[in-house]
N, C-alpha and C positions, 0 to 999 in steps of 0.2 A: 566235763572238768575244764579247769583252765589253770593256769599259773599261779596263783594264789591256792589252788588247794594243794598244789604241789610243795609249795611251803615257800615263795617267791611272792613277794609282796612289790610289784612295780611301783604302784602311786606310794607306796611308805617310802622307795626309793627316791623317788625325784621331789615327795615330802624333805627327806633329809638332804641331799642337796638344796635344796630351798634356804634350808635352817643354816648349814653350814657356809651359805654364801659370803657373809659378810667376813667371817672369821678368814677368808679363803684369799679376800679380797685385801684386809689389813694388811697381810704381808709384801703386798704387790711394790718392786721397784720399777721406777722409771723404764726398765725396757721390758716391761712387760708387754707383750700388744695381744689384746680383745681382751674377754673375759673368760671366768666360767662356763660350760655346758659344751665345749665344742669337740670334736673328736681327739683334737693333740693342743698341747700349749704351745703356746708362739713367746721368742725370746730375744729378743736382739741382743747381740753382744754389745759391750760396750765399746763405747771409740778408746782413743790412746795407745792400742797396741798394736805394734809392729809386727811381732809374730807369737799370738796369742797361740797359746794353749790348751784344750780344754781338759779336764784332769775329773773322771766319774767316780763314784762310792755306791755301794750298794751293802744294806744288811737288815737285819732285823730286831727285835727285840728279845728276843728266846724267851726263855720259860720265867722271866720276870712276870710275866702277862697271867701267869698262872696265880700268883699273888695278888695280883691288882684284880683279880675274879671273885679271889678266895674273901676279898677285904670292900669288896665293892666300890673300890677306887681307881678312876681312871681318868686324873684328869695330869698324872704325870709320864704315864709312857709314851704319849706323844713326844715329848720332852727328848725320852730315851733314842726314839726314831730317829728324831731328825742329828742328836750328838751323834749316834756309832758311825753315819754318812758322812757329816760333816768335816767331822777332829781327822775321820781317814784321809780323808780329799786336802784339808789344813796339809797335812804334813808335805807336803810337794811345793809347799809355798800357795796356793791356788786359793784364791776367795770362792768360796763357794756364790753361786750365782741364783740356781735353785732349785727347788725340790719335788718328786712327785710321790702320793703316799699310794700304798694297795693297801686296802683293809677287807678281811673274808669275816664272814661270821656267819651262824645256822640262821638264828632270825635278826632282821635289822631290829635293835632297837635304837631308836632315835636318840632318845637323850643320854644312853651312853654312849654312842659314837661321838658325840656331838662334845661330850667332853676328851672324848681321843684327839679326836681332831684339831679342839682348844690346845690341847697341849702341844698338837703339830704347829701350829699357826705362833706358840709363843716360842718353842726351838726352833721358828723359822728368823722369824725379829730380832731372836738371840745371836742367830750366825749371819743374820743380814739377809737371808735368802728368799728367795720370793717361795709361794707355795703355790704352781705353776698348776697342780692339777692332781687328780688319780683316780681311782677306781676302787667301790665299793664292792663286793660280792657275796650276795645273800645265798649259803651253800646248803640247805638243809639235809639232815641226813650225815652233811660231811662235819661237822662242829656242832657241839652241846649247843643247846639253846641257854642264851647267855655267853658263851662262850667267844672268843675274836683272834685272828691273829692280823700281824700288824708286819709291812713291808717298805723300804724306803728307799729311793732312788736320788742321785743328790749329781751335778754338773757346778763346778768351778773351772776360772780360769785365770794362767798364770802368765807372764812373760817368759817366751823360751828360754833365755837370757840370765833370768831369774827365779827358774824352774829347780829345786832341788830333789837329786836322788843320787845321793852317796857321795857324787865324785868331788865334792865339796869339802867333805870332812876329812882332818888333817891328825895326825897322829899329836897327841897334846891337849887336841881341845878340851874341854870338860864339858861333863853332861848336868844338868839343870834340869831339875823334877819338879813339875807343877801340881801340888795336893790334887787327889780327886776329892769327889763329892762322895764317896761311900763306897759299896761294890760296883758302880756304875751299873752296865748290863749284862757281868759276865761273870761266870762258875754260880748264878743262880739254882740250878740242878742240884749242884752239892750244897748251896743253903737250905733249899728243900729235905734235902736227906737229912740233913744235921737234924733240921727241926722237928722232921716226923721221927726218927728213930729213939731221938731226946725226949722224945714225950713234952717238949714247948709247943705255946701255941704264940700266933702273931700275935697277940696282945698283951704277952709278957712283955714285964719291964724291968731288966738288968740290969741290978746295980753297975756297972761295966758303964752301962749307955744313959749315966744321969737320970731316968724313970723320960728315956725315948721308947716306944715300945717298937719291938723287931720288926714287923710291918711296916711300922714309919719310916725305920733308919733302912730299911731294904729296898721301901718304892723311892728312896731317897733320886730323882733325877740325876742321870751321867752330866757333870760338867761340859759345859760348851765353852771351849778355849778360841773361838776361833776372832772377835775381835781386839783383844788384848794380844793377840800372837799375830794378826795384822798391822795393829798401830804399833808394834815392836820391828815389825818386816819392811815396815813402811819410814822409821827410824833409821838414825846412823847406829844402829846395833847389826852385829854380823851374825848373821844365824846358819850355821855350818847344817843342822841337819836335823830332823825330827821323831818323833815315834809315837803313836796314841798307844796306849796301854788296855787294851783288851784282852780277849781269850790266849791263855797261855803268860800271862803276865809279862813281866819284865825280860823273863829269861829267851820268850820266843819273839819279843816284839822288839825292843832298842837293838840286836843286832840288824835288824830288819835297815834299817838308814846308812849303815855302813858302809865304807868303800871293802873288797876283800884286801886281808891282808891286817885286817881293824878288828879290835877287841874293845871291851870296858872293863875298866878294871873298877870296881864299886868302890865307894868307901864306908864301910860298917857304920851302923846306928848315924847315919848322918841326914833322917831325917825321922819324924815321931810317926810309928806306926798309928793308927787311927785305933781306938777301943772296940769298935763294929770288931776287927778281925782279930782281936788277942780273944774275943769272944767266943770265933767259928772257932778259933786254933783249940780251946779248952773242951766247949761246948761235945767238939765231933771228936776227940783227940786226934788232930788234921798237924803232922807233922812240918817243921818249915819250909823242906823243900816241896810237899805239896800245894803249900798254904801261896806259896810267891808263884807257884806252874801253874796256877788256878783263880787266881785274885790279884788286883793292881796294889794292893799290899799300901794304898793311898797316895800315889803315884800315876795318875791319871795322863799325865804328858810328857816327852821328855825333848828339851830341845840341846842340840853340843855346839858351842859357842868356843872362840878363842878365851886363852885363859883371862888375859887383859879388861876383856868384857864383861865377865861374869859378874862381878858386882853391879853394873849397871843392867844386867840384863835380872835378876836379882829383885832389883828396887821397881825398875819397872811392872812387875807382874805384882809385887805387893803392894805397892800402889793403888792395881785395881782389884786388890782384897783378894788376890790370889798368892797363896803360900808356895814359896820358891826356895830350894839350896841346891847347894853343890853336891851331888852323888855321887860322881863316879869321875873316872878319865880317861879319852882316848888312846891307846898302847898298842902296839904290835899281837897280834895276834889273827884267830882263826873264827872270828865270827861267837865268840864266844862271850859272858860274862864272866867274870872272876871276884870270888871272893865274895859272893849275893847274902851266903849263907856260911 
């Protein structure tokens, strides 16, 4: 016997690195040094900083991947990879620098990796970050054949100086919510449940979602915030503090940036929930404090800015076709939200 009847295919291995070269190479900045195939990536930092910082991200895609299986599309959770690293690493102030992906799967198939991968390589271009390297793993036995999961490692860097985590934000400021793109990549599990116990299938098309069909609007790609939220950082706009809006929604993540002693106090309806979740809300009967503990509720970013600034900080992010308002306000409190629901 040998490795291949084991279910490990080496030459289909260095087959698909071959294929994926060029995609791997597009992303490459200026301090990238050598290439592909070597045991670790090489990065020079960049000049200009006094006392750089490096600021890491790490996550994955969850059970989105299970959709993008069921629908034979996978040319956006790449996409997904390289945002949940990225928007994390963002919120410190840090440009992400760059990224390394792991992909496992029973058997390589070449031309869908190859659109994984695509999708890695274009959420790299999107956050500016080189796509320095990673590691394929053909598991058989351990994943369906067809099957893949998907993992992502991400390095920015910020000046110490102008490094944010908490001690910045000032009782007052206001919080600023940047629309997400859909569910992004999280409480997928509970979309699943909705749809299988609902008796829908991905191909329905809900009057709710204009004749989108739910598969569409669900591999819908996480929002990549991170060069609109640099050329604002990089601005005379003051940016007190951040939050990306993942697992747990709003209610476990915007306290997350606060100084203690900080609260948000929301302001009702004062932004348009998206139709995708007045849908899950009906569809699963998913009441609202589920529905905002589980989903970004379309609310993908949150930055808290002096009040003075908010309309400039506002205009800015719509400008680049990104949907911005006023949500909430900084207040005395215990790490809490107020008034969400």
């Amino acid at each position: 016997m040998d490795y291949r009847d084991a279910g490990v295919d080496v030459e289909a291995g260095r087959a698909f690195v071959d294929q994926i070269r060029n995609l791997v190479h597009s992303t490459f900045r200026k301090e990238v040094l050598g290439g592909l195939g070597g045991f670790g990536g090489c990065f020079q930092l960049p000049t200009g900083y006094k006392e750089p910082v490096l600021v890491s991200g790490t996550d994955g895609v969850g059970t989105k991947l299970k959709i993008a299986h069921i629908l034979n599309r996978h040319d956006t959770v790449g996409i997904d990879l390289v945002a949940m690293c990225v928007n994390d690493v963002l919120t410190s102030g840090a440009e992400p620098l760059f990224f390394l992906d792991y992909v496992a799967t029973g058997k390589l198939d070449k031309e869908q990796l190859t659109q994984v991968v695509a999708g890695i390589a274009t959420g790299c271009k999107l956050a500016g970050a080189a796509l320095l390297g990673g590691e394929t793993a053909e598991m058989p036995g351990f994943y369906q054949v067809g099957e893949y999961d998907l993992a992502g490692f991400c390095v920015g860097i910020v000046e110490k100086v102008r490094m944010l985590d908490g001690s910045q934000v000032q009782i007052g400021d206001v919080a600023i919510g940047l629309a997400s793109s859909g569910v992004h990549s999280n409480g997928l599990s509970l979309v699943r449940k909705i749809i299988s116990d609902g008796g829908f299938a991905w191909t329905d098309t809900p009057e709710l979602l204009n004749g989108e069909s739910l598969g569409t609007a669900f591999l819908t790609p996480t929002q990549i915030y991170v060069k609109s939220v640099l050329d604002a950082l990089r601005s005379d706009l003051s940016i007190h503090g951040m939050a990306h809006i993942t697992g747990g929604g709003l209610p476990e993540n915007l306290p997350r940036c606060l100084s203690p002693g900080q609260a948000i106090k929301m302001i009702p309806n004062s932004w348009t929930i998206p139709p995708l979740f007045h849908w899950l809300a009906a569809a699963g009967s998913v009441g609202a404090e589920a529905m905002y503990n589980t989903f970004n509720m379309g609310i993908g970013f949150v930055l808290l800015v002096p009040p003075h600034q908010a309309e400039q900080v506002i205009s800015h992010f719509q400008s680049q076709d990104i949907p911005a308002n006023v949500i909430g306000e900084v207040v005395p409190g215990a790490g809490e939200l107020l008034g969400l629901w």
